[in-house]
C-alpha angles and dihedrals in degrees: 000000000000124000114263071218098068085049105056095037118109100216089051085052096047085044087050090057095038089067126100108255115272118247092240082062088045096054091038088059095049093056085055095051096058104186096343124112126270108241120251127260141041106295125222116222092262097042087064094041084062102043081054093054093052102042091056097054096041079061092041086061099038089055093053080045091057112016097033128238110294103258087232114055104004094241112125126272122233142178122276114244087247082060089222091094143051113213134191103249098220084071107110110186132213129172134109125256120348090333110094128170133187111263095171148025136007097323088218095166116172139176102251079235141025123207090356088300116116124249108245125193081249083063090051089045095070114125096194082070092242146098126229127218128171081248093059133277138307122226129189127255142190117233130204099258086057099255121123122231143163133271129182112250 
């Protein structure tokens, strides 16, 4: 186990950042980036960390922009990586096999669409904690692996 020492001291701190970027840093960055292009240049260890840091938070906002604010807790929305559902970002998942349960956050999961319309971040908006379809509302609803879902009414 590492010294609380080496954490704390300014020289190992200065050494840390020094470093060339990982490439797990270097991976990480490039799945931020999406299709935009990796910046030029060799990148320190805290350059990268940075970059991190700011690319998170530019998708962060792009995905409120697009997806909405979950109606729970306020983080973005974004789309599952199946693409057939949104889901809230602060979820963290655990579980074994196809079993997976929420571990964190608000556990808002929702159909990208209901009743063949298309979920929209006004949908989300709502403050009566429902959506509403031609066919009748949605309400939210807690399931058993701690999740929250929707359910018609």
């Amino acid at each position: 186990m590492r010294s609380d020492s080496l954490f704390w001291s300014s020289e190992s701190v200065k050494d840390w950042a020094s470093k060339p970027a990982t490439e797990k840093q270097v991976e990480y960055i490039a799945s931020l980036l999406g299709s935009r292009e990796m910046p030029d240049g060799p990148l320190s260890r805290r350059d990268a960390q940075i970059l991190i840091e700011n690319l998170k938070e530019r998708n962060s906002c792009d995905c409120a922009a697009k997806y909405g604010r979950c109606p729970i807790c306020g983080k973005p929305m974004k789309p599952s990586s199946s693409g057939n559902t949104l889901v809230c970002s602060s979820n963290r998942w655990s579980g074994s096999g196809s079993y997976m349960k929420i571990s964190a956050g608000c556990g808002l999961v929702i159909p990208v669409s209901l009743d063949g319309i298309k979920v929209t971040a006004a949908d989300l908006a709502g403050e009566d904690r429902r959506i509403e379809r031609p066919g009748g509302y949605w309400v939210y609803e807690a399931k058993p692996n701690g999740s929250i879902g929707l359910r018609k009414a």
